[in-house]
Structures are given as C-alpha cells and as structure tokens.
N, C-alpha and C positions, 0 to 999 in steps of 0.2 A: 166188267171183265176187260182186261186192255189188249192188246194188238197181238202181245207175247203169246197168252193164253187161248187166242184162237185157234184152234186147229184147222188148215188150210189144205187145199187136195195135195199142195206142195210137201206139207210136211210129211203126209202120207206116201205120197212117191219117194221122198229119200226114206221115208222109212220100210218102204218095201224094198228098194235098193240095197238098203245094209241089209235086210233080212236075205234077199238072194247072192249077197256078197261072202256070208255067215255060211249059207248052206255050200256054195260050191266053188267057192275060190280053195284053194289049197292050203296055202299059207294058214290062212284064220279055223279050216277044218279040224273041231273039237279043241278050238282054244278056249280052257276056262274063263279066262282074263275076258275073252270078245263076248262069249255067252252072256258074262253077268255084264259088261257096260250096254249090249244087244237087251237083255231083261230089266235093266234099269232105265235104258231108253224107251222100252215098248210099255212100261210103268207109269212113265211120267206122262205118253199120248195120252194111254187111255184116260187117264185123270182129267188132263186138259179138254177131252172129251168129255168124261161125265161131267164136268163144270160148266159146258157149254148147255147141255139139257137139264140143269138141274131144275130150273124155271119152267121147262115147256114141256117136261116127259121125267117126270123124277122118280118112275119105276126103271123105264129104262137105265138111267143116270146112275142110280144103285146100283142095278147089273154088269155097268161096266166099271164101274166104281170097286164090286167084287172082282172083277178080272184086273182090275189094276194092282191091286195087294194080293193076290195071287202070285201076280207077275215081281212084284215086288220081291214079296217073300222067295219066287225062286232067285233070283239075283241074286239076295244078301246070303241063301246054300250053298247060291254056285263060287261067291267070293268065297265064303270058306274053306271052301276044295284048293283055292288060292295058294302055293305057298309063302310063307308069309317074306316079305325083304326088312333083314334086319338093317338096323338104322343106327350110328353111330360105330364104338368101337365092339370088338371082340367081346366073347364071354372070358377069353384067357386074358389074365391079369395083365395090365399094363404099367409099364414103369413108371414109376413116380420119379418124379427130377431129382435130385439128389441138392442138396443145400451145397453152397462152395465152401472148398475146405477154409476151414477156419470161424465158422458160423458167424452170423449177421455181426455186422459192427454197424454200430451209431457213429455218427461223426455229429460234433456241435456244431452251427449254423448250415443246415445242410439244406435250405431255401424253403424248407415247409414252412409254413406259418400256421398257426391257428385263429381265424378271425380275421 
C-alpha cells in the first residue's frame, strides 16, 4: 500500500469538512453536481479504508468495502439527475461552406510533389 492509499485523520477532517460545507453552506445546498463529487469522494475513503484492513480485519474490510459501492452507486444516480452539457455544435443543421464560384481548378506545377 503506498503513502496515497493511506487514509490519515487528515483526510478525514477534510472529509468531514466538505461534508458540513454540503450540508449548510448555501450556495452548494441540494446541488446535484456537489452531492455526487461529495458521494464519489466519500466512495473512494471508504475503499482506501477497506484496503488498509484487508490483511488485519477482512470481515470488517468487506463491510466497508459494502458501504463504499453503496456510496458509489448513489453518486453515479445522483450524476444522472445531472443535466447533461452538450458538447460541440447545435442539433440545428449547420452550414456547410460553400465551394468558390467556379469549382476547383488544378493549376500545373502547383509545388505538390509526390515522392
């Protein structure tokens, strides 16, 4: 297990931090967007938790291992409530360029080479 994967009392304090930030700051009250990064964060301790006892307590390990995909699973419902951000152009038809008048001319020696 490396340094990342420890879970430390630190991580814990920020993570109760954001969790009383979630409940009663304003701004982030019932944002779906904070829920699920809040549920995919509280996701990932638990795991690095069960990881840490999997050697020394692997009944426990399971149980929070269960509450990790729990937590997971609400996350990826509460993204879905998400609406979604479309990406690129319109669904309404977009113009196509138009060719110049008089369509493509070739010209001879025009620097292409092949080879």
């Amino acid at each position: 297990m490396n340094d990342y994967d420890r879970v430390t009392a630190a991580d814990i304090a920020e993570f109760t931090r954001h969790l009383a930030e979630l409940r009663y700051s304003q701004p982030h009250a019932g944002d779906p967007a904070e829920r699920a990064l809040f549920l995919a964060r509280k996701a990932d301790l638990l795991i690095r938790i069960a990881a840490q006892h999997t050697r020394t307590d692997p009944a426990y390990a399971e149980h929070v291992l269960q509450l990790a995909h729990t937590a997971h699973a609400a996350a990826e419902q509460t993204a879905l409530q998400l609406p979604h951000q479309q990406v690129g152009p319109t669904h309404r038809r977009t113009r196509t360029p138009q060719p110049p008048p008089g369509g493509a001319r070739s010209q001879k020696n025009s620097g292409a080479s092949s080879g």
